[in-house]
FIMAR-201298 format. One record per residue (C-alpha): residue number from 1; chain; x, y, z. Coordinates in steps of 0.001 Angstrom, whole numbers, plus 500000, padded with zeros to 6 digits. Each point is the difference from the previous one (the first is absolute). Example, Ala and Ser with C-alpha at 12.3 -4.5 7.8 and 13.67 -1.06 7.14 Angstrom:
2
<atom><num>1</num><chaine>A</chaine><x>512300</x><y>495500</y><z>507800</z></atom>
<atom><num>2</num><chaine>A</chaine><x>501370</x><y>503440</y><z>499340</z></atom>
END
This chain:
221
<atom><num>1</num><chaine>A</chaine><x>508471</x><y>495835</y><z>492183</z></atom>
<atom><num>2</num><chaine>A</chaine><x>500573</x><y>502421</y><z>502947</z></atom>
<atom><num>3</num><chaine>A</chaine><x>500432</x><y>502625</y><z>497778</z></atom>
<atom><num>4</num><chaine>A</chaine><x>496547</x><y>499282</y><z>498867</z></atom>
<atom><num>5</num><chaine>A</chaine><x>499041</x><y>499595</y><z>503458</z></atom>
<atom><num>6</num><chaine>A</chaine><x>500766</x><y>503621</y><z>500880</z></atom>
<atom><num>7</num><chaine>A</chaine><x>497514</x><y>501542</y><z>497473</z></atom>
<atom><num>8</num><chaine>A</chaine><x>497359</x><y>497114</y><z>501572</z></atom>
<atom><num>9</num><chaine>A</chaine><x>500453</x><y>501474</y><z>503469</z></atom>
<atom><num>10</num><chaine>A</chaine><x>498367</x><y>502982</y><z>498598</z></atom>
<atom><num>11</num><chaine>A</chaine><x>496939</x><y>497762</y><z>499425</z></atom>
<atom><num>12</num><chaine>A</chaine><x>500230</x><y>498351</y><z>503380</z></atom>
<atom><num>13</num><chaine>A</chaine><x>497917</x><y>502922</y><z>501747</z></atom>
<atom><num>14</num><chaine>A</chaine><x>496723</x><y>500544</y><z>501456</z></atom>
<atom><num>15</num><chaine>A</chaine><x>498779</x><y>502063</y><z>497425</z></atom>
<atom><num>16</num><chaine>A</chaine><x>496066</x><y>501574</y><z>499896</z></atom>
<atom><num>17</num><chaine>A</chaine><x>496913</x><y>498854</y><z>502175</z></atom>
<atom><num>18</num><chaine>A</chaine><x>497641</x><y>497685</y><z>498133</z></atom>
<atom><num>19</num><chaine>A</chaine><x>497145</x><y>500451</y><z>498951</z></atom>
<atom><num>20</num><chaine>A</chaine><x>496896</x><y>496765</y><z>499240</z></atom>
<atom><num>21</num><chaine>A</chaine><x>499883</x><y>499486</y><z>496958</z></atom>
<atom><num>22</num><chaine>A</chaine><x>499633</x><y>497370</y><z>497190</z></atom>
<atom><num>23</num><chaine>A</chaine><x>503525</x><y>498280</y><z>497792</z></atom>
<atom><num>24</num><chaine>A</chaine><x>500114</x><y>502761</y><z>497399</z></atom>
<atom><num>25</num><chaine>A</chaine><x>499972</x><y>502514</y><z>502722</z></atom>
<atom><num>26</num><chaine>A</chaine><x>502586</x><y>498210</y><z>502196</z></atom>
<atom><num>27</num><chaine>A</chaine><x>502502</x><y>499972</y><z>497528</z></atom>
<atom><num>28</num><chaine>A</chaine><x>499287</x><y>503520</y><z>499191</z></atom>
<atom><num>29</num><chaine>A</chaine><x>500476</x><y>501256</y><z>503772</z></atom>
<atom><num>30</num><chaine>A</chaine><x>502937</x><y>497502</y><z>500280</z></atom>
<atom><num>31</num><chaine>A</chaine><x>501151</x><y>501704</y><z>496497</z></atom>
<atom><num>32</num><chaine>A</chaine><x>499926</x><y>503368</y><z>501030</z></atom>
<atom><num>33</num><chaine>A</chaine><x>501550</x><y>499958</y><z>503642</z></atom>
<atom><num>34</num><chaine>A</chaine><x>502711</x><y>497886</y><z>498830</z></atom>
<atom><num>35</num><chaine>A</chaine><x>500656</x><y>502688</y><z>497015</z></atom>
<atom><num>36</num><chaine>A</chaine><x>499248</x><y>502553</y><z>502736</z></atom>
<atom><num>37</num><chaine>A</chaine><x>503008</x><y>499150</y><z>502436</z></atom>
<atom><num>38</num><chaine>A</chaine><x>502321</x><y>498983</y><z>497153</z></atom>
<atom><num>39</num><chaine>A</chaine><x>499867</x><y>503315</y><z>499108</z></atom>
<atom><num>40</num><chaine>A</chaine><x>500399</x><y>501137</y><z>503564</z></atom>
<atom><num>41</num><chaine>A</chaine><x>502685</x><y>498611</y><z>500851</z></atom>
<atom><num>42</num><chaine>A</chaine><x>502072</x><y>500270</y><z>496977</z></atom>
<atom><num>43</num><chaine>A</chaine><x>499551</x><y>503543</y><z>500704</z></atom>
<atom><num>44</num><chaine>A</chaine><x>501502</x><y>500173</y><z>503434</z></atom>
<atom><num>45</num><chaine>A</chaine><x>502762</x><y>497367</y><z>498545</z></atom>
<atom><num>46</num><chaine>A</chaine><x>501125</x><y>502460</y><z>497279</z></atom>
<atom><num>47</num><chaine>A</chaine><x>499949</x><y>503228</y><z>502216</z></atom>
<atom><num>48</num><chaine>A</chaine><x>502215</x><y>497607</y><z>502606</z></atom>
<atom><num>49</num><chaine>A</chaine><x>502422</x><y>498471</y><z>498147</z></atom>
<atom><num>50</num><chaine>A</chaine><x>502762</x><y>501696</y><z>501365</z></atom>
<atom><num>51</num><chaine>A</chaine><x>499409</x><y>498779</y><z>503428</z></atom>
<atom><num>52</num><chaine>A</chaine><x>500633</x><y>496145</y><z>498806</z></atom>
<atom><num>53</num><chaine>A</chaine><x>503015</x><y>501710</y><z>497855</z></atom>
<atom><num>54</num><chaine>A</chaine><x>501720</x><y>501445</y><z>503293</z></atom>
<atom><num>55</num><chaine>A</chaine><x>498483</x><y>497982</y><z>502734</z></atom>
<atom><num>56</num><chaine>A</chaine><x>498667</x><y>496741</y><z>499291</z></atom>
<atom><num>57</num><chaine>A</chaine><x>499219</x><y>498653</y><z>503844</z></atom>
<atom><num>58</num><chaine>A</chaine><x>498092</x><y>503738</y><z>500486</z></atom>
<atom><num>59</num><chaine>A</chaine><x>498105</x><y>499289</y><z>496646</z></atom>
<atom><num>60</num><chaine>A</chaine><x>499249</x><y>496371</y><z>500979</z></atom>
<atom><num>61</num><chaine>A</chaine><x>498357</x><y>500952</y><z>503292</z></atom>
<atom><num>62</num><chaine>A</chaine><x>498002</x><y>502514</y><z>498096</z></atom>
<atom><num>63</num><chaine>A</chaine><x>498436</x><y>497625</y><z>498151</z></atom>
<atom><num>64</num><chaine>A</chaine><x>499427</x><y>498025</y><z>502690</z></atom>
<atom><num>65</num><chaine>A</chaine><x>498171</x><y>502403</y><z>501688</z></atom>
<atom><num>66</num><chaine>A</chaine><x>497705</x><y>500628</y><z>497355</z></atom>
<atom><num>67</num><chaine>A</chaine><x>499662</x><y>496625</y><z>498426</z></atom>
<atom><num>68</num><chaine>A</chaine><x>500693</x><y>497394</y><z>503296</z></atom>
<atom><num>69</num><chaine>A</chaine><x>496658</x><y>500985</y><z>501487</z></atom>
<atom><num>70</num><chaine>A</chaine><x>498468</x><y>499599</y><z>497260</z></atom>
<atom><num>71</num><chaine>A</chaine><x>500873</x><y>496355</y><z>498877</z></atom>
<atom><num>72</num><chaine>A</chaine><x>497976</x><y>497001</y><z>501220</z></atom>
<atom><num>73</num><chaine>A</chaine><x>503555</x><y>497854</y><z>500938</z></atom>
<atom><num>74</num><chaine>A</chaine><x>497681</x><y>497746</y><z>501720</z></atom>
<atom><num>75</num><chaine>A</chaine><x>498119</x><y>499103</y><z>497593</z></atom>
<atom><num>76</num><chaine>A</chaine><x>503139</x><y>499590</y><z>497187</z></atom>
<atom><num>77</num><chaine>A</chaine><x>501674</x><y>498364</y><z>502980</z></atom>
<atom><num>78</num><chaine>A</chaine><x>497173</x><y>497331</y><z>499820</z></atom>
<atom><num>79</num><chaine>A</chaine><x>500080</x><y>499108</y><z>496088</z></atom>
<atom><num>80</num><chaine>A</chaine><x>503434</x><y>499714</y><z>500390</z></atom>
<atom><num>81</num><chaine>A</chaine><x>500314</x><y>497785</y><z>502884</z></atom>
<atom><num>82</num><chaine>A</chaine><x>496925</x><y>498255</y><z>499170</z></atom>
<atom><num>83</num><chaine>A</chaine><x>498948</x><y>497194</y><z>501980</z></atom>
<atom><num>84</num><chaine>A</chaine><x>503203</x><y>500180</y><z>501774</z></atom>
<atom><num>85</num><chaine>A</chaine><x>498917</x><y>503050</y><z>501541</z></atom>
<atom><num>86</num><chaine>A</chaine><x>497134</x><y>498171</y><z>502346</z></atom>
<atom><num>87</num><chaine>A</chaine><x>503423</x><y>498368</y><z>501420</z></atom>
<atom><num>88</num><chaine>A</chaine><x>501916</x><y>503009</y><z>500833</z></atom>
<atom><num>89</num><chaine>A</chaine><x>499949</x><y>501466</y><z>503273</z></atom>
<atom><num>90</num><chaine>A</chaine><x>498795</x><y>503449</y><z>500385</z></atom>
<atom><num>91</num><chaine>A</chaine><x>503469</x><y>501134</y><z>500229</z></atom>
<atom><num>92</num><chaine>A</chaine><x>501218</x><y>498441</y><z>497043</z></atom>
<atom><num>93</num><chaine>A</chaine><x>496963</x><y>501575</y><z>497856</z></atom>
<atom><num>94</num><chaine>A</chaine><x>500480</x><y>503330</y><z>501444</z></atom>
<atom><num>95</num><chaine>A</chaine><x>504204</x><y>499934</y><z>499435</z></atom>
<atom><num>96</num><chaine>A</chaine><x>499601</x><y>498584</y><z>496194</z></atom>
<atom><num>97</num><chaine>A</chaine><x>496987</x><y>502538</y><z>499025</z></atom>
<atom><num>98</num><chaine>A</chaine><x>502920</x><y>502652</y><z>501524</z></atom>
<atom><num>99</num><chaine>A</chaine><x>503131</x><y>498790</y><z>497911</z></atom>
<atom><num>100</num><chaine>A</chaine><x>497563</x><y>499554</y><z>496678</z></atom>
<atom><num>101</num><chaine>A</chaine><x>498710</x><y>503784</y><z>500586</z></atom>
<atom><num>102</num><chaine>A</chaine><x>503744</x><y>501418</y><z>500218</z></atom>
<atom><num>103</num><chaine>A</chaine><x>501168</x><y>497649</y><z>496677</z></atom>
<atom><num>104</num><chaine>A</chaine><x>497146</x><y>501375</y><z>498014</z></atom>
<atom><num>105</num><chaine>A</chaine><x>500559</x><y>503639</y><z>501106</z></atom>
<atom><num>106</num><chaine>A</chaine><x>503531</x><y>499286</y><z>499509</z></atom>
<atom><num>107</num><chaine>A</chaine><x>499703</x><y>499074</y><z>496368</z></atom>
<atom><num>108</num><chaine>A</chaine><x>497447</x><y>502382</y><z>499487</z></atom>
<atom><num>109</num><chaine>A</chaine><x>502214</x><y>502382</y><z>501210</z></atom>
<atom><num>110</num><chaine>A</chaine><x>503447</x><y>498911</y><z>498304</z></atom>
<atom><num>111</num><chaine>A</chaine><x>497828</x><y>499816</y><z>496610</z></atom>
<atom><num>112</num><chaine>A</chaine><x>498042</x><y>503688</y><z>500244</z></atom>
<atom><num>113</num><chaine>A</chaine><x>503179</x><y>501478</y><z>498227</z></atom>
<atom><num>114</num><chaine>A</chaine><x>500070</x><y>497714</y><z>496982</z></atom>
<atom><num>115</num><chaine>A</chaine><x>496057</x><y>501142</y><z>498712</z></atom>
<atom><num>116</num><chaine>A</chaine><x>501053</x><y>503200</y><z>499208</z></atom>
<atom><num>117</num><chaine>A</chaine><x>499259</x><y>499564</y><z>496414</z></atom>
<atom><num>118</num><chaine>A</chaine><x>497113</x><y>497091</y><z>500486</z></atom>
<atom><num>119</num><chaine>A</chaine><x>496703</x><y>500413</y><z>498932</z></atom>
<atom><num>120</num><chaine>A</chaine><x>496982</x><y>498456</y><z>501508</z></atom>
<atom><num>121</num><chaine>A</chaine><x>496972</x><y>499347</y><z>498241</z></atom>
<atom><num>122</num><chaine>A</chaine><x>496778</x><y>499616</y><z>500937</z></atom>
<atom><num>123</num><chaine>A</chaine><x>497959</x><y>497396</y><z>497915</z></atom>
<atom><num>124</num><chaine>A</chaine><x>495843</x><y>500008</y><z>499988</z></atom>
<atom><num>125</num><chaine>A</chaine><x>498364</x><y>498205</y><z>502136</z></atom>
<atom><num>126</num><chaine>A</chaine><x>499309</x><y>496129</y><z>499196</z></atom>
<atom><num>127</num><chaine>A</chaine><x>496065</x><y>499647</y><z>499185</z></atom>
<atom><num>128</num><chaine>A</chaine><x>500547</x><y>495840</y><z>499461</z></atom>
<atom><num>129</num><chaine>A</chaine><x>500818</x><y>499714</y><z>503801</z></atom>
<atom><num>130</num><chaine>A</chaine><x>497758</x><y>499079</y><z>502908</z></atom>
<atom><num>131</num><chaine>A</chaine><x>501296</x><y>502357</y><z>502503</z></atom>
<atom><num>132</num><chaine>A</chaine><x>499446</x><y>500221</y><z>503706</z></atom>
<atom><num>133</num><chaine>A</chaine><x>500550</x><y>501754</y><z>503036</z></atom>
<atom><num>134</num><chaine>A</chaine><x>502754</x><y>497031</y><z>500592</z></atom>
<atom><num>135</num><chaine>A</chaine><x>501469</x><y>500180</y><z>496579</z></atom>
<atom><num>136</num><chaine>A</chaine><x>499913</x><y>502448</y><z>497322</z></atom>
<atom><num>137</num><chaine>A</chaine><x>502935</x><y>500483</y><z>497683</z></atom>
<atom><num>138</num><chaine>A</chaine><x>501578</x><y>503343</y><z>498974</z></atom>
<atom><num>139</num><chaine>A</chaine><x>502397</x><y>499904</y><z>496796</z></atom>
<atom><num>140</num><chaine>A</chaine><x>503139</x><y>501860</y><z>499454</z></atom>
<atom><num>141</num><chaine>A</chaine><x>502953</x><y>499990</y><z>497744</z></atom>
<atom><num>142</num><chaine>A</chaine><x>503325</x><y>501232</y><z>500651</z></atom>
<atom><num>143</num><chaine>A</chaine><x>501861</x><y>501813</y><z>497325</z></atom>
<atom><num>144</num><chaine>A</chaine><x>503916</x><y>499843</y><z>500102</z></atom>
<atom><num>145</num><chaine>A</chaine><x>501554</x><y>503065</y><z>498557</z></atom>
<atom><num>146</num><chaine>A</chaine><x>501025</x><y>497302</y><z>496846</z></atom>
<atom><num>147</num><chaine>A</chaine><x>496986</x><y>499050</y><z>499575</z></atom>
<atom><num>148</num><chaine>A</chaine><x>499196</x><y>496665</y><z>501898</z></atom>
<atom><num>149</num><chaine>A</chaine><x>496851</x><y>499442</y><z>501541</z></atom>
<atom><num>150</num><chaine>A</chaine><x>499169</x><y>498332</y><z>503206</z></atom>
<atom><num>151</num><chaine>A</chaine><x>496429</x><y>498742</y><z>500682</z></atom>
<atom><num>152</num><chaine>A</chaine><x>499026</x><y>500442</y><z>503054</z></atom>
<atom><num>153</num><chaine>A</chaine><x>496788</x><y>498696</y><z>501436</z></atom>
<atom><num>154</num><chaine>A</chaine><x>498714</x><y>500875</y><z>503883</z></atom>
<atom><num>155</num><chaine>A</chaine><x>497677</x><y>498246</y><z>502150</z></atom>
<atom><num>156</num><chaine>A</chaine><x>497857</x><y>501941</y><z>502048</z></atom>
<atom><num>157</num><chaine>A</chaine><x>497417</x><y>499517</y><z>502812</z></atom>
<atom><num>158</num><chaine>A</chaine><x>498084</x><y>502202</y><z>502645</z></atom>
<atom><num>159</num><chaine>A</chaine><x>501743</x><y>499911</y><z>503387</z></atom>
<atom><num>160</num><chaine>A</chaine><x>496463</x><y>500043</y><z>501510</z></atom>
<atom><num>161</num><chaine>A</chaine><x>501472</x><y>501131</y><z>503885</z></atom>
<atom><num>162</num><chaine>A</chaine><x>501021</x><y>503782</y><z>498232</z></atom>
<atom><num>163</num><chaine>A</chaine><x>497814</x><y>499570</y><z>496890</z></atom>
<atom><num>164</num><chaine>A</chaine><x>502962</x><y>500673</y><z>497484</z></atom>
<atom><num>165</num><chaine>A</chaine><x>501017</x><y>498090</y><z>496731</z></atom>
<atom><num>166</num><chaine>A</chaine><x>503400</x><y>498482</y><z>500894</z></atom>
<atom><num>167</num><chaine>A</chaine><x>502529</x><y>497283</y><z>497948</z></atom>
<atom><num>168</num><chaine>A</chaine><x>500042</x><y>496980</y><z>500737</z></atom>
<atom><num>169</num><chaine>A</chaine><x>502515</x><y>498490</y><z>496942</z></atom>
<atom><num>170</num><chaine>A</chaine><x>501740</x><y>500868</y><z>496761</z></atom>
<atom><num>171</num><chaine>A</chaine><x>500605</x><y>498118</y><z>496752</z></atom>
<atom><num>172</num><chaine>A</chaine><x>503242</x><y>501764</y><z>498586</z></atom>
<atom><num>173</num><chaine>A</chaine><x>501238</x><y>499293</y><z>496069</z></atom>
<atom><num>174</num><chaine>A</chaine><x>497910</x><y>496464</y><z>500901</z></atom>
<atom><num>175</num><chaine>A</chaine><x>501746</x><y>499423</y><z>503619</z></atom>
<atom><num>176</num><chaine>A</chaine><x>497149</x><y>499656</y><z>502673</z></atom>
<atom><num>177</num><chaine>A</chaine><x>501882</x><y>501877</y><z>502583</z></atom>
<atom><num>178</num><chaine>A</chaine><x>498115</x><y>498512</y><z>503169</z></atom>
<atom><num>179</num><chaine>A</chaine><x>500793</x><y>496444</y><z>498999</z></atom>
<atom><num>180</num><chaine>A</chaine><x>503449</x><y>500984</y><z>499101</z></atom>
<atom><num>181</num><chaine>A</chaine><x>500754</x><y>500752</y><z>503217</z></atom>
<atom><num>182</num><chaine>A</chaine><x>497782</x><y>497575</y><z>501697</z></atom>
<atom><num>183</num><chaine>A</chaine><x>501880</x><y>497003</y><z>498211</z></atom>
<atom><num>184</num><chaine>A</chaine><x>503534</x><y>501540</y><z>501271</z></atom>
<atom><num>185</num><chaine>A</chaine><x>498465</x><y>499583</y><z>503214</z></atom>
<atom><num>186</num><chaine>A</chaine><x>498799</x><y>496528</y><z>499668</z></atom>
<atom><num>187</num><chaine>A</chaine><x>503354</x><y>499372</y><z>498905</z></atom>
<atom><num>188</num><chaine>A</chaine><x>501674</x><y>501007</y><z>502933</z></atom>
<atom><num>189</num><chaine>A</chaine><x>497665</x><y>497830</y><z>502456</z></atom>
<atom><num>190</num><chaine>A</chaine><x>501029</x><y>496644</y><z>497662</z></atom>
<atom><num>191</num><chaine>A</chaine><x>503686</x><y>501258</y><z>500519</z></atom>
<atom><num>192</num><chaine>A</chaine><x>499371</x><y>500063</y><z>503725</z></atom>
<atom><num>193</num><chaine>A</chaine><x>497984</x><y>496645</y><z>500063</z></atom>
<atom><num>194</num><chaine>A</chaine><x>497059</x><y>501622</y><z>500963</z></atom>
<atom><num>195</num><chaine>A</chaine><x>500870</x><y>502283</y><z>502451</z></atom>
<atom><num>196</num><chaine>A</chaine><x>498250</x><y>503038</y><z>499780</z></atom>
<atom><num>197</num><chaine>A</chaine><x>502023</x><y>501831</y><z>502617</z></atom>
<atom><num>198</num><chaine>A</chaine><x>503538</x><y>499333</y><z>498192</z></atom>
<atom><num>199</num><chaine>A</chaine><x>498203</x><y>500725</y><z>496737</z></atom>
<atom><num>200</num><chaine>A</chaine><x>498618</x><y>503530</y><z>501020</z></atom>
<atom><num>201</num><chaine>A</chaine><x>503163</x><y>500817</y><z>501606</z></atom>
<atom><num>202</num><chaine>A</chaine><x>501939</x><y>499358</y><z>496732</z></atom>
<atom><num>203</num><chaine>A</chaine><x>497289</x><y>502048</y><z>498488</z></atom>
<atom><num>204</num><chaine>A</chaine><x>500780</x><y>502448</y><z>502055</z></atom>
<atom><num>205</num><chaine>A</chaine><x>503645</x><y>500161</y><z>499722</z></atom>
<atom><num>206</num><chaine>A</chaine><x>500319</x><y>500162</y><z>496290</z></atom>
<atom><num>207</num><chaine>A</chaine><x>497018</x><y>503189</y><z>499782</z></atom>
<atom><num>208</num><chaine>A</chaine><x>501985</x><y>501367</y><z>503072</z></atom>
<atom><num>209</num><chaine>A</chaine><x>503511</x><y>499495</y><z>497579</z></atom>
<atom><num>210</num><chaine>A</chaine><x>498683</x><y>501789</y><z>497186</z></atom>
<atom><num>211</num><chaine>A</chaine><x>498982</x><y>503701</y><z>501903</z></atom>
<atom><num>212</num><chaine>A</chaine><x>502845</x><y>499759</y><z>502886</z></atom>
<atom><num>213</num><chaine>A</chaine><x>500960</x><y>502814</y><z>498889</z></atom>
<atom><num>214</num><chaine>A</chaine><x>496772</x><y>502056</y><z>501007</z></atom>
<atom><num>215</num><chaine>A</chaine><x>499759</x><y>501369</y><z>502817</z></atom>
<atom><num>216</num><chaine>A</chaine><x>497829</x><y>502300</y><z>502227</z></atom>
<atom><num>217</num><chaine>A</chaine><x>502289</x><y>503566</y><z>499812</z></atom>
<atom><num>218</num><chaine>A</chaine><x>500484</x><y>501325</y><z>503844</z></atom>
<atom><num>219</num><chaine>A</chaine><x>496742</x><y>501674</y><z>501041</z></atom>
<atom><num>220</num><chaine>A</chaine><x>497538</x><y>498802</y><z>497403</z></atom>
<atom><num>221</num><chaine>A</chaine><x>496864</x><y>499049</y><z>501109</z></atom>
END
């Protein structure tokens, strides 16, 4: 799963203004920009690699540079917390949206190495789909260089404040992401009997465990 989560950061960008427009032409903007900055980025990965090869907290920050502005954490922070997150203290919202951004960009950037040899695919457009500037569904596959295929399928909406398409989830092989991760939550506050606090701070500590060993280089930004 987190290797499949570092190809889905790729997806998690702003990625082309919107346009109005009806459900066929939705899912043919979403369509393109998301084909758009696959191919973007793969690019840049590719002609990069060596930086994660040599120096994997300098490539790390990279990406975080390019891609942490770009990803609404407060808005994944919300699915995943879910109602908990009315309950949270600004704080608390603000220090999990934080550790989730570095595990993500953590994986994604532990897994960039393994894709040499994956191929994404673009699939048409769905035409039996009511889409909407809150939801409209991209499909993918991934190709594994033996031959397995990974169906990926991305939510998208229109971040109305910057009038770009954005993601808001991602069903992977049949695993909806967003609830994955929102159910490990919910765990954690029934562990803790409730409290949020304890639960966010456990939270915390194991995305915090996983990319200890990223950080900052001496002078960056």
């Amino acid at each position: 799963m987190i290797r499949m989560l570092a190809l889905i950061m790729i997806l998690l960008a702003p990625l082309a203004q919107v346009r109005a427009a009806d459900s066929n032409e939705l899912a043919e903007q979403a369509h393109e920009v998301v084909r758009r900055t696959t191919t973007k980025v793969m690019e840049k990965i590719n002609a990069n690699r060596h930086i994660y090869v040599s120096d994997k907290a300098t490539f790390y920050w990279e990406l975080e540079d390019v891609l942490g502005p770009m990803v609404d954490f407060r808005r994944l922070t919300r699915i995943i917390m879910g109602d908990h997150y009315f309950n949270a203290s600004k704080e608390q919202r603000q220090r999990f949206a934080l550790a989730f951004k570095r595990s993500l960009l953590s994986s994604y950037a532990t897994g960039l190495i393994e894709f040499t040899d994956y191929e994404v695919r673009m699939l048409p457009p769905r035409k039996d789909f009511d889409h909407t500037a809150t939801n409209t569904l991209v499909d993918l596959e991934v190709v594994t260089p033996s031959g397995k295929v990974f169906p990926i399928t991305q939510s998208m909406y229109v971040n109305y404040a910057t009038r770009t398409w954005m993601a808001q989830n991602v069903i992977v092989n049949g695993i909806n992401v967003g609830k994955l991760f929102k159910d490990q939550f919910d765990e954690l506050v029934r562990k803790n009997d409730g409290n949020i606090g304890a639960a966010i701070e456990d939270w915390i500590e194991n995305l915090e465990d996983q990319g200890r060993e990223l950080r900052r280089p001496k002078g960056a930004g």
